[in-house]
C-alpha positions as CSV (number, residue, x, y, z in Angstrom):
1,X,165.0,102.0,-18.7
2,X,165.7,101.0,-15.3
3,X,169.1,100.8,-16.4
4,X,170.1,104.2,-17.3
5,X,168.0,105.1,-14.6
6,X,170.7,103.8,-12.6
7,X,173.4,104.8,-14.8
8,X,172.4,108.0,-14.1
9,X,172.2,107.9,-10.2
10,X,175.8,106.2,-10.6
11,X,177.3,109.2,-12.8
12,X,175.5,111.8,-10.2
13,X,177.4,109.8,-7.4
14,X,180.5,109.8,-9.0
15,X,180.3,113.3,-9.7
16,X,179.6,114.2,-5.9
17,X,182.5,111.5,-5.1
18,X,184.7,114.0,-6.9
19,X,183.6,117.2,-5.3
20,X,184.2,116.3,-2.4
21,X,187.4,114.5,-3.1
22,X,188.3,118.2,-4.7
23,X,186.9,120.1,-1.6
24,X,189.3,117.5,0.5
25,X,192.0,118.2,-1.3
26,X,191.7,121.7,-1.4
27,X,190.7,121.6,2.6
28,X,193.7,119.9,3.0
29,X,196.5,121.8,1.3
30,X,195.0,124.9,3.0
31,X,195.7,123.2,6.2
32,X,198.8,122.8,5.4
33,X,199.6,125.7,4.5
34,X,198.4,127.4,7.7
35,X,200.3,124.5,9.7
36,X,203.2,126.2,8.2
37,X,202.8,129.5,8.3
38,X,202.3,129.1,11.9
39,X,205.5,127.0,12.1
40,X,206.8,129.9,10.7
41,X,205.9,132.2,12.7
42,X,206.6,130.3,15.8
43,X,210.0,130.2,14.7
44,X,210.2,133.6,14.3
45,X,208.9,134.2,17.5
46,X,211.4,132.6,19.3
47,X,214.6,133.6,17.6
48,X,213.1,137.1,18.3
49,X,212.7,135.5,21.9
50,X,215.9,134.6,22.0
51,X,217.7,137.6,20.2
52,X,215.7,139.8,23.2
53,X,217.2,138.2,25.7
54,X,220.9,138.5,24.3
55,X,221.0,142.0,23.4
56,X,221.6,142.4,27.5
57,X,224.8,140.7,27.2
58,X,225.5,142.2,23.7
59,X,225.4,145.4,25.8
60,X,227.5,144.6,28.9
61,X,230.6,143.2,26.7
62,X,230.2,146.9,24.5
63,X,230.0,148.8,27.4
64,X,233.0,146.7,29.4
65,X,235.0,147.0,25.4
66,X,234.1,151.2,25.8
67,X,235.4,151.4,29.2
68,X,239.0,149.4,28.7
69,X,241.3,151.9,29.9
70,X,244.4,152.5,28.1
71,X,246.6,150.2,29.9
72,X,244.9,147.5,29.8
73,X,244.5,147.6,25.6
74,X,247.1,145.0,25.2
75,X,246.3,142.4,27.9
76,X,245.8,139.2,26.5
77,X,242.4,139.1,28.3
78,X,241.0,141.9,27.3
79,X,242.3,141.3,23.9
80,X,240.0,138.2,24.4
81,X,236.8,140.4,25.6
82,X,237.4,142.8,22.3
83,X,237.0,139.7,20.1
84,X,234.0,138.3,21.9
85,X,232.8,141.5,21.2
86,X,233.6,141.1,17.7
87,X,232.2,137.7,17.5
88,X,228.8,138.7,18.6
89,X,228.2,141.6,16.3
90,X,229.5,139.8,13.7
91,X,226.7,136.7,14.4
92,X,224.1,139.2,14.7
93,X,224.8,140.5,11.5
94,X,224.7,137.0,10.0
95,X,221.1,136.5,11.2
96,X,220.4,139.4,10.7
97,X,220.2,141.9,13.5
98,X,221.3,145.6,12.3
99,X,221.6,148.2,15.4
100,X,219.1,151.1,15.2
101,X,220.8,154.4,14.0
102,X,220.7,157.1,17.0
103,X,223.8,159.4,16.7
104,X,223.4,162.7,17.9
105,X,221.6,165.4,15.5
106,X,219.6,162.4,13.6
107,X,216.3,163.0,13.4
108,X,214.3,161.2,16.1
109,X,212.1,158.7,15.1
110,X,209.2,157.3,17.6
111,X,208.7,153.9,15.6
112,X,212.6,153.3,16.4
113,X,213.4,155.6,19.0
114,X,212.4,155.6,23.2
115,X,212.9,159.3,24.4
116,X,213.8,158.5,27.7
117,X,214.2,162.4,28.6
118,X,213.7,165.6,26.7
119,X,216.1,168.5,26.9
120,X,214.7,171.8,27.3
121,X,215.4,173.7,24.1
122,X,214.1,175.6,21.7
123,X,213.8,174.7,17.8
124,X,211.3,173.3,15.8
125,X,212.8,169.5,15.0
126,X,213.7,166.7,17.5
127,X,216.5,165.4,17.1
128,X,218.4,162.7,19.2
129,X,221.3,164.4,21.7
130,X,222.3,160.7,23.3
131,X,222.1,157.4,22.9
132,X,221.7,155.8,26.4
133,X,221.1,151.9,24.8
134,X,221.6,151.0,21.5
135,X,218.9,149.4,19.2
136,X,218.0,146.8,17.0
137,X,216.2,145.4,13.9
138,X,215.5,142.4,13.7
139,X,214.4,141.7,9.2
140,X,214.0,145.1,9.0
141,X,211.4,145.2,12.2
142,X,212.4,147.3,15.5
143,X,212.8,144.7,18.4
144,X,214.2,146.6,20.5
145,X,213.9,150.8,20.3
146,X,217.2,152.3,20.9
147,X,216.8,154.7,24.5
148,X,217.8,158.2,23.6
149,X,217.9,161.7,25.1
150,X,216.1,164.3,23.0
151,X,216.3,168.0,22.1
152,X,215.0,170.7,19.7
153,X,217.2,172.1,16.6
154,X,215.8,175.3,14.4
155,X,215.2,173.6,10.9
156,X,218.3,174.0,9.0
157,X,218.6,177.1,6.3
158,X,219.0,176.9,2.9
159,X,220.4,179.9,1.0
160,X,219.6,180.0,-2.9
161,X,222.2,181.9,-4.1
């Protein structure tokens, strides 16, 4: 008797052995798990670190490329600041980065949109009149809004006819 009474006490061991070797196991893949979503999302938070403090330069080249004058189109160093220009947008668009749409007469939109000032108008829809800074998406999120001047439009009228 005293031998399946230890026979017993050994199978009730073993069985707790393995719980807990399952509970460790499954402890540890949700540890690692979490390690790597937080790798992750380090990651991300430093290419969105970095991508924030680029956009100023992204700017000055667009706004030196916008002001060229004429004469100076086909200098072979401002042919050089043109392509730098096209180098950038084209690596942003690689990783990723889309520019915010804010033409005049879109529709303004406050989760991608800063109104930096509002025209006095009348009209019942606000719609972007400017774009002072351009702005980007960075995997579909806003990382930087795009700084616009507002006004007012009437809603547009549809004749059924």
């Amino acid at each position: 008797m005293s031998k399946t009474k230890k026979q017993t006490e050994l199978e009730q061991q073993l069985q707790e052995l393995t719980l807990d070797l399952q509970r460790t196991r499954a402890d540890f893949e949700n540890y690692r798990k979490r390690v790597e979503e937080e790798k992750l999302a380090k990651f991300q938070s430093g290419q969105e670190l970095m991508i924030t403090k680029l956009l100023p330069i992204v700017d000055n080249v667009e706004r030196a490329v916008n002001h060229l004058p004429k004469e100076l189109k086909s200098n072979s160093w401002a042919e050089g600041v043109v392509s730098l220009q096209k180098g950038l947008n084209k690596i942003l668009e690689e990783i990723g980065i889309t520019k915010i749409t804010a033409t005049p007469n879109t529709p303004f939109d406050p989760n991608l949109h800063n109104a930096i000032s509002v025209d006095e108008a009348d009209g019942e829809i606000e719609v972007i009149a400017e774009e002072l800074q351009a702005g980007y998406s960075f995997k579909n999120l806003p990382i930087r809004h795009s700084l616009v001047r507002v006004t007012r439009i009437d809603k547009p009228t549809t004749d059924s006819k």
